[in-house]
MIGU-421414 format. One record per residue (C-alpha): residue in one letter; x, y, z. Coordinates in steps of 0.001 Angstrom, whole numbers, plus 500000, padded with zeros to 6 digits. Layout:
BEGIN
AXYZ ...
***
This chain:
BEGIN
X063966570707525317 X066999572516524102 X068417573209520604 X071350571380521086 X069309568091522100 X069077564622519673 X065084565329520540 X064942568924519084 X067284568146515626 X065263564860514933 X062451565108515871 X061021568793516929 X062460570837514297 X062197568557511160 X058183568138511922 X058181571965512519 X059954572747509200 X057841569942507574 X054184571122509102 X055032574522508318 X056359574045504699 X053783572180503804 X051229574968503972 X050991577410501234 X052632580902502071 X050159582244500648 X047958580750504200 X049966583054506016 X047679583167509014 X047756578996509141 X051613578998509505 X051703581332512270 X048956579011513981 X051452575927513238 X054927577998514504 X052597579272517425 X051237575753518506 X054659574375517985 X056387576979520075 X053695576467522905 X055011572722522682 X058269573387522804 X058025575559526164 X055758572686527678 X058810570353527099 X060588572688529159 X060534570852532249 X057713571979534938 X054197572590533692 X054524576515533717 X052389576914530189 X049693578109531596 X051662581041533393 X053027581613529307 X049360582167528199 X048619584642531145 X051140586369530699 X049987586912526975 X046930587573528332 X048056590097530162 X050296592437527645 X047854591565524660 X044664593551526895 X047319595751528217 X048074596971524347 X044773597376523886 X044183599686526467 X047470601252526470 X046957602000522969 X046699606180521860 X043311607036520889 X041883606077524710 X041172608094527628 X043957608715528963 X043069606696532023 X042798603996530304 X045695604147528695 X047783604356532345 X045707601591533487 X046552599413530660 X050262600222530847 X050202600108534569 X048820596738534700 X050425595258532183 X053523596232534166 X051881595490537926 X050834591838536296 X053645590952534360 X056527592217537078 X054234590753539680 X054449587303538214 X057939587590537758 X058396588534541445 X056473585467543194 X058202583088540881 X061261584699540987 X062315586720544242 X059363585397546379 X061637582722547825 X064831584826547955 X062926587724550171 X061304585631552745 X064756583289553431 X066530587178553845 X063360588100556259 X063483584234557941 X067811585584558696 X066556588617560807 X064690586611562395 X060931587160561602 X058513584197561471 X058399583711557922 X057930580030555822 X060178580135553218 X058023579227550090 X059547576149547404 X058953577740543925 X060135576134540755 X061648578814538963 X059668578777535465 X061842578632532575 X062479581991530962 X060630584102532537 X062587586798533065 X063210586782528835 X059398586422528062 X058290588875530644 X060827591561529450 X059694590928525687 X055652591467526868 X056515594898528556 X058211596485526022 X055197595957523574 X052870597511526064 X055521600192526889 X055743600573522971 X052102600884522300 X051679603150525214 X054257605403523866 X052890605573520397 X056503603517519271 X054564600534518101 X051002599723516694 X048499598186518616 X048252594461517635 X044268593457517645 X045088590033516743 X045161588210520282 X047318585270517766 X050362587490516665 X050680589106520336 X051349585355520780 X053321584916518466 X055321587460519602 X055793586709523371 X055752582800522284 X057699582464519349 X060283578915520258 X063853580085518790 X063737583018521342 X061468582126524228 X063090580511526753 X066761582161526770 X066490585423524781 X067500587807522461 X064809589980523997 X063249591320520841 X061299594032520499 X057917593704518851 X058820596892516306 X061523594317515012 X059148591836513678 X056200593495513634 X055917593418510081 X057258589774509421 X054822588331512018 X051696588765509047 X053914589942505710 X056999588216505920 X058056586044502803 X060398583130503518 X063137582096501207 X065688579433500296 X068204581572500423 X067298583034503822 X066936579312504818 X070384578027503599 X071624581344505882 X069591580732508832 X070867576772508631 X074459578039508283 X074123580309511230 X072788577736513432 X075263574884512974 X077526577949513694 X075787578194516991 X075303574822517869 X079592573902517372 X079861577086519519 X078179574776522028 X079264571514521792 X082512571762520880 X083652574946523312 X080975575820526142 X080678572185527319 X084023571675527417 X084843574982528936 X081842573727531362 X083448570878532522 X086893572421533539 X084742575303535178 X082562572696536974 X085306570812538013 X087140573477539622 X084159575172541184 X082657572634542549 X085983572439544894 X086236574288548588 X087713577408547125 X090475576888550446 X091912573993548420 X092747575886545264 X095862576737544487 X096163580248542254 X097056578534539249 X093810576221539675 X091165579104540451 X092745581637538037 X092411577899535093 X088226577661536793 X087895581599535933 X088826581677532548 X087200578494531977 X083925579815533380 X084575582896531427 X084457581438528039 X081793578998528896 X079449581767529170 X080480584012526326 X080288580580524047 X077413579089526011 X075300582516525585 X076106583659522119 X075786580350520632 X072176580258522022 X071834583673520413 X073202582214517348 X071177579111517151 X068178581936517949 X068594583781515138 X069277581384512597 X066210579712513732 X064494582693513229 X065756583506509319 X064624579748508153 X060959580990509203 X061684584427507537 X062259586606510975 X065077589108511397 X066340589058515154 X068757591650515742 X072238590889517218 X072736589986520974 X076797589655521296 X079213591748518801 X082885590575520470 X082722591153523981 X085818590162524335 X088329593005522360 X086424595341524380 X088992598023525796 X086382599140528491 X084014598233530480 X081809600425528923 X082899599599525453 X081830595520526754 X078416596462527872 X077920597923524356 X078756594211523433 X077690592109525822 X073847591118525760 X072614593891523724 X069340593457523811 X069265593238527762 X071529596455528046 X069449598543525379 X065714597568527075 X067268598564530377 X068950601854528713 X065649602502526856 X062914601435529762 X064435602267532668 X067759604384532692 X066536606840530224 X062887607089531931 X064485608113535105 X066585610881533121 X069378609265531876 X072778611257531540 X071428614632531218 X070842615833535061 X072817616631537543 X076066614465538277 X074157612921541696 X071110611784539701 X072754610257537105 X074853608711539752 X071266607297541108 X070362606589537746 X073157603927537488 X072857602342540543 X068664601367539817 X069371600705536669 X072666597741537954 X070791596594541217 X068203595384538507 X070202594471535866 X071798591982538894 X068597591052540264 X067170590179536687 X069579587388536319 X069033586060539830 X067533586001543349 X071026585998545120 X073194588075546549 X076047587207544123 X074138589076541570 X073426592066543107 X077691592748543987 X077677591537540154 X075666594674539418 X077226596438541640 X080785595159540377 X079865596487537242 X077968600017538655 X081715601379539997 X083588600086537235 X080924602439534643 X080845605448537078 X084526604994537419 X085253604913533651 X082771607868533317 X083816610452536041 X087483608958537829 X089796607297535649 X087958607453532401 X090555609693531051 X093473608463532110 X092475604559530752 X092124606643527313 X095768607536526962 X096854604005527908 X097595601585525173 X095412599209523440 X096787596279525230 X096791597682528579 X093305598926527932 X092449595443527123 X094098593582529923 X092237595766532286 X088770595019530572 X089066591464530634 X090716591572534402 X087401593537535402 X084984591138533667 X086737587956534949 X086511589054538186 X082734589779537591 X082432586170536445 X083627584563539592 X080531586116541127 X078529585370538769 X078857581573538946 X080002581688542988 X076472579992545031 X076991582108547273 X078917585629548710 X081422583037551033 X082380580734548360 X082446584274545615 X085120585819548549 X086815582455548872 X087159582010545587 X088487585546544959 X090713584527547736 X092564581968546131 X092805583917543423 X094873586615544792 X097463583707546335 X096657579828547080 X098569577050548085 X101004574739546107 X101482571238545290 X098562568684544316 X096155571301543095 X099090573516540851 X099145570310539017 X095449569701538631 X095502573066537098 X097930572011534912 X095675569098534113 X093187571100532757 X095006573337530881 X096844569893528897 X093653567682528810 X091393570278526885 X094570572015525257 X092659571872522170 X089700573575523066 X091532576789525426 X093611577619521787 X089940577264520060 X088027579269523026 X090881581895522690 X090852581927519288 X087064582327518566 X086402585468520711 X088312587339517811 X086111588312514492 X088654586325512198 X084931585922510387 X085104589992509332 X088595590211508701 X088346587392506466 X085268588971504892 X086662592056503978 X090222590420502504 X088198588041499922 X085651590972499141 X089158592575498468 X090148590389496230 X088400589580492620 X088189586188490494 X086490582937491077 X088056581427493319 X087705584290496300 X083698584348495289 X083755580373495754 X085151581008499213 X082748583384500091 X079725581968499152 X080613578088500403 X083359578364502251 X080871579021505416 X078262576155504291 X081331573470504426 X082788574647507750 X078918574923509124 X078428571441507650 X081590569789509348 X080901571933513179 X077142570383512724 X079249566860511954 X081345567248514700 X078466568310517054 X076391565253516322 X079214562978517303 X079096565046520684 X075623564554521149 X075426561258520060 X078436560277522834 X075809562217525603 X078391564124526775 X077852567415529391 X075074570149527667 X073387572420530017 X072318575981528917 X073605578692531345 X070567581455530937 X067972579004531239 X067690579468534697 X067090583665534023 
***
């Protein structure tokens, strides 16, 4: 089940929102039992029968806490941090990178059956979320949560589950048993989804399709208008695709009175690389930069450590999307463009203009894109190929096809990955009288309103609506 399905707006989230309503807020402990149950539903609709995995791995951070938690031996403590981590990243690994290791062992030639594991859905996301509490607790950073029901509630909680923001238990710690839910809130948390869900329908499916399209072609038959048309295609698909899950997420999260903290903040006027990753997937970047690069001593060592420092912490950050080679040059892509920027031409890209600045930026993550979608390192090469000088003819013009049939949508896509939505802001807070206050306060209900119109016609028609990060 996914939000932008005709199941989950008519049928999942109206029982949900009536269940839950229904029960007094002063019950508070009933309507986390009804969002809980729910949200265990709504990852059972997920495809394969993986719940039971889900409820280990609760299991497994919820004793972890407890033994983790300061006050304990200090044995104890290491053992529950240490096998909340063992358990959860050993999980991860079978259903994960199990396959991926014994096809690369089965190339050298060693006697190895390659094992057929459905990947579970979002379990890279859920098992992220369930270290960081343990880490947390272990590190005095969070309280120990007694209640087996809110660690749950945590790990489990629907808007979030399956395709992120990873959110940190100190976030809603407090609104899992005091928060107080509000119309207002609501009316905000509706806006911001229809937001999210237009994002989706009406840009990353369509930016899907021409990226699909072109893809799926032998990268040898592409001419350079064609691949360079797939790239940016692909590129806003995943930007739109991504954030308007995150959107979608977190309005979810305000109609049931949770604060989620922002995943995506413009990735696209970045002027760095650097500058992107602060951007781009924030909550993936900060639990690496928090869990793992600063652990291993960050930026303040020596020049060659922090050089190692880097490297673990983008071989993961590739690896956690994927068990494919493709990922790991994607973190690698990314590991010499940040060491670059930081100790080569870091400098130099300072004094350049913002346009130039820009143009590099976006040349860089485009580039990392291609990877990122390629199957494999041949077709990523191939691809990259084509891009650097293909052939003419038929496929110039199916480029061009592509660029006319979802005109449209590119001046949209191109459009939206400004933040027209703060400039605007601040000019009507600038301004006084009615009519500017009118503006602000339902000028983003009625466009929300006619994007949630708009999306149901898509839906309705069945037209193309995967979810990128649901296979992370």
């Amino acid at each position: 089940m996914v939000f932008s399905s005709l199941t989950f707006l008519l049928f999942f989230l109206p029982a949900l929102l009536l269940c839950y309503f229904l029960v007094p807020a002063r019950y508070r402990g009933v309507r986390n039992c009804v969002l809980l149950l729910f949200s265990l539903f709504f990852y059972r609709c997920g495809g394969a029968d993986y719940l039971p995995l889900l409820l280990v791995s609760i299991g497994i951070n919820y004793l972890g806490g407890l033994l983790a938690a300061p006050g304990r031996p200090l044995w104890v403590r290491r053992l529950g941090l240490w096998g909340a981590v063992a358990g959860g990243l050993g999980l991860l690994g079978w259903f994960k990178y199990a396959g991926f290791l014994a096809s690369n062992l089965k190339a050298l030639g060693l006697p190895v059956s390659v094992p057929q594991i459905v990947l579970p859905i979002g379990i890279s996301f859920f098992t992220f979320q369930g270290l960081s509490y343990v880490i947390d607790v272990y590190r005095g950073d969070a309280d120990c949560q007694r209640n087996p029901l809110y660690v749950a509630l945590y790990v489990a909680l629907f808007p979030q589950l399956v395709a992120g923001p990873i959110v940190r238990y100190t976030t809603v710690e407090e609104e899992i048993s005091r928060r107080r839910e509000s119309l207002e809130e609501f009316s905000q948390g509706v806006v911001r989804f229809c937001f999210g869900l237009g994002k989706k329908m009406l840009l990353a499916n369509a930016m899907g399709e021409v990226a699909d399209g072109i893809f799926g072609q032998p990268a040898a038959s592409l001419a350079t208008l064609t691949a360079w048309v797939g790239a940016a295609a692909y590129t806003l698909q995943i930007y739109f695709d991504f954030s308007a899950y995150s959107d979608m997420a977190i309005g979810l999260g305000r109609m049931f009175g949770f604060h989620f903290l922002e995943n995506f903040d413009y990735p696209y006027i970045a002027a760095s690389v650097k500058e992107f990753w602060r951007r781009w997937h924030i909550s993936l970047s900060t639990w690496f930069r928090d869990y793992v690069y600063i652990p291993l001593g960050g930026s303040r060592c020596s020049r060659g450590r922090n050089l190692l420092n880097l490297l673990a912490v983008w071989l993961l950050t590739g690896l956690w999307h994927g068990a494919n080679w493709t990922f790991v040059l994607w973190g690698l892509w990314f590991y010499v463009l940040l060491t670059g920027e930081r100790y080569v031409w870091g400098g130099a890209l300072d004094k350049l203009p913002c346009m130039v600045k820009h143009l590099y930026t976006m040349l860089a993550v485009i580039v990392s894109w291609v990877l990122f979608r390629a199957p494999d390192l041949g077709c990523a090469v191939g691809y990259l190929k084509a891009m650097c000088g293909g052939g003419w003819g038929l496929p110039v013009r199916q480029g061009v096809y592509y660029l006319l049939e979802f005109w449209p949508e590119w001046v949209l896509g191109v459009l939206a990955v400004f933040p027209w939505k703060h400039w605007a802001a601040r000019r009507l807070e600038a301004r006084q009288g009615r009519g500017a206050a009118l503006v602000r306060s339902w000028g983003p209900v009625f466009l929300a309103l006619g994007l949630l119109a708009l999306s149901y016609v898509k839906l309705v028609s069945g037209s193309f609506n995967p979810f990128i990060y649901f296979q992370f």
